[in-house]
C-alpha positions as CSV (number, residue, x, y, z in Angstrom):
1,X,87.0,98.3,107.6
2,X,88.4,100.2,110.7
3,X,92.1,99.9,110.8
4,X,94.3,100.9,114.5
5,X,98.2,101.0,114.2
6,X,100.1,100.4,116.9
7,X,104.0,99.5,118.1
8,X,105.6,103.0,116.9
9,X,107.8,104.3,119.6
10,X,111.9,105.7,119.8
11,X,114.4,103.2,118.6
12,X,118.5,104.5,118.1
13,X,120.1,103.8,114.2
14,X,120.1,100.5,113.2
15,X,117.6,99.2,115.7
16,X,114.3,97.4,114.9
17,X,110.8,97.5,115.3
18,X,107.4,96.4,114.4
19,X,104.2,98.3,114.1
20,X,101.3,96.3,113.8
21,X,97.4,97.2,112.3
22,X,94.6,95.0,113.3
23,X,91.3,95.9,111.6
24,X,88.0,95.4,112.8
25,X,84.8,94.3,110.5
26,X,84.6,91.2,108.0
27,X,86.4,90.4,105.0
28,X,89.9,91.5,106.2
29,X,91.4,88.5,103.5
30,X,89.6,90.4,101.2
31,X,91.7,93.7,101.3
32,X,95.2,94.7,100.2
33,X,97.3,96.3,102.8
34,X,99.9,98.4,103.2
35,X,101.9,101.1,105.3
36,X,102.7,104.8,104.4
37,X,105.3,107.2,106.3
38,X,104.5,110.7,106.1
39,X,107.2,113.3,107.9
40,X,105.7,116.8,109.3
41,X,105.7,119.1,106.2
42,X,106.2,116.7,103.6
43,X,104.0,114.1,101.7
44,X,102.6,111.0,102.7
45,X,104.8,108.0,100.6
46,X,104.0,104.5,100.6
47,X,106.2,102.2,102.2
48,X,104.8,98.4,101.4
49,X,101.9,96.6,100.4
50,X,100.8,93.0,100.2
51,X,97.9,92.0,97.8
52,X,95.2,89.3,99.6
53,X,97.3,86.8,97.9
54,X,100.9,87.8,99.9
55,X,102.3,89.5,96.9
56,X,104.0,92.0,98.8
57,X,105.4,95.7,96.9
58,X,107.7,98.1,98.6
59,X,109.4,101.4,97.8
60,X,113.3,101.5,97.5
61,X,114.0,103.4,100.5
62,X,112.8,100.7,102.6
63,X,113.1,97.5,100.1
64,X,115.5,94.7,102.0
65,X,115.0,96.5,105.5
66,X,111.3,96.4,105.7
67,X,109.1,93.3,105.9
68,X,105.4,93.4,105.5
69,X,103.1,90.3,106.5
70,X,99.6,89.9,107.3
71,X,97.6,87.0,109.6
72,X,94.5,86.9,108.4
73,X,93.3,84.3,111.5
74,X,93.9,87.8,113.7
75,X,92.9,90.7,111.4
76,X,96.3,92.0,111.2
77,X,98.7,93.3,108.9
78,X,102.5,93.8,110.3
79,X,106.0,96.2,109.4
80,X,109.1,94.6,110.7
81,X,111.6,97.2,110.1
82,X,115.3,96.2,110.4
83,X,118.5,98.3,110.1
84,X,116.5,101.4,110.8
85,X,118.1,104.6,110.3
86,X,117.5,108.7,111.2
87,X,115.3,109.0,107.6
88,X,112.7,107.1,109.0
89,X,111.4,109.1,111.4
90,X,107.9,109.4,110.5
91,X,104.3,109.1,111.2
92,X,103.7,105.6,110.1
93,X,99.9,105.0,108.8
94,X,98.1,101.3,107.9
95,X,95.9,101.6,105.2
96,X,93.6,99.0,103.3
97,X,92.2,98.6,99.8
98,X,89.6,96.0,97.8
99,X,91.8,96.4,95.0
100,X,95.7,95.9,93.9
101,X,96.4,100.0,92.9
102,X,99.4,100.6,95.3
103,X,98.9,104.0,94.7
104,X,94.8,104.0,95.7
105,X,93.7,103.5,99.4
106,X,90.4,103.7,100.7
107,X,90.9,103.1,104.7
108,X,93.0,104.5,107.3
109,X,94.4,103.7,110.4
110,X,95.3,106.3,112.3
111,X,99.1,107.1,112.7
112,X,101.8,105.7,114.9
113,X,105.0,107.5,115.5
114,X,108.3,106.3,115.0
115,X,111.5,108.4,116.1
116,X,114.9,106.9,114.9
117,X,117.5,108.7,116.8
118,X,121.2,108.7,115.1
């Protein structure tokens, strides 16, 4: 599956936006999805995940703020992020797996930036 992230751009504190991932080739209701943040010089984190089944996961920083979705009739997996603040500027990456490991990924999107300015 190829995975293209898009919808990052500059929002001020306490703003919204959402990034969307559409993925090309079959079987997208097959995957688990998710979104990962990495800033320059520090580690890519996971954000949220839903399982094929709409379980969704997310990490505390972002848990209540961010909303993760997927519509499987377009092939796309969304981030509604709410309440944003200056800690999550980052690169923002999709990412899809066969299997329900939050912490295993085997596809990629490429990155999308988001710049929160306080």
């Amino acid at each position: 599956v190829q995975l293209q992230a898009s919808g990052g751009g500059l929002v001020q504190a306490g703003g919204s936006l959402r990034l969307s991932c559409t993925a090309s080739g079959k079987s997208f209701r097959a995957y688990s999805l998710g979104w990962h943040r990495q800033v320059p010089g520090l580690q890519r984190e996971f954000a949220a995940g839903i399982t094929t089944g709409g379980g969704t996961n997310y990490a505390d920083s972002v848990k209540a703020r961010f909303t993760i979705s997927r519509d499987n009739a377009k092939n796309t997996v969304y981030l509604q992020m709410n309440s944003l603040k200056a800690e999550d500027t980052a690169v923002y990456y999709c990412s899809a797996q066969r299997g329900r490991d939050w912490n295993v990924w085997g596809y990629w999107g490429q990155g999308t930036l988001v710049t929160v300015s306080s």
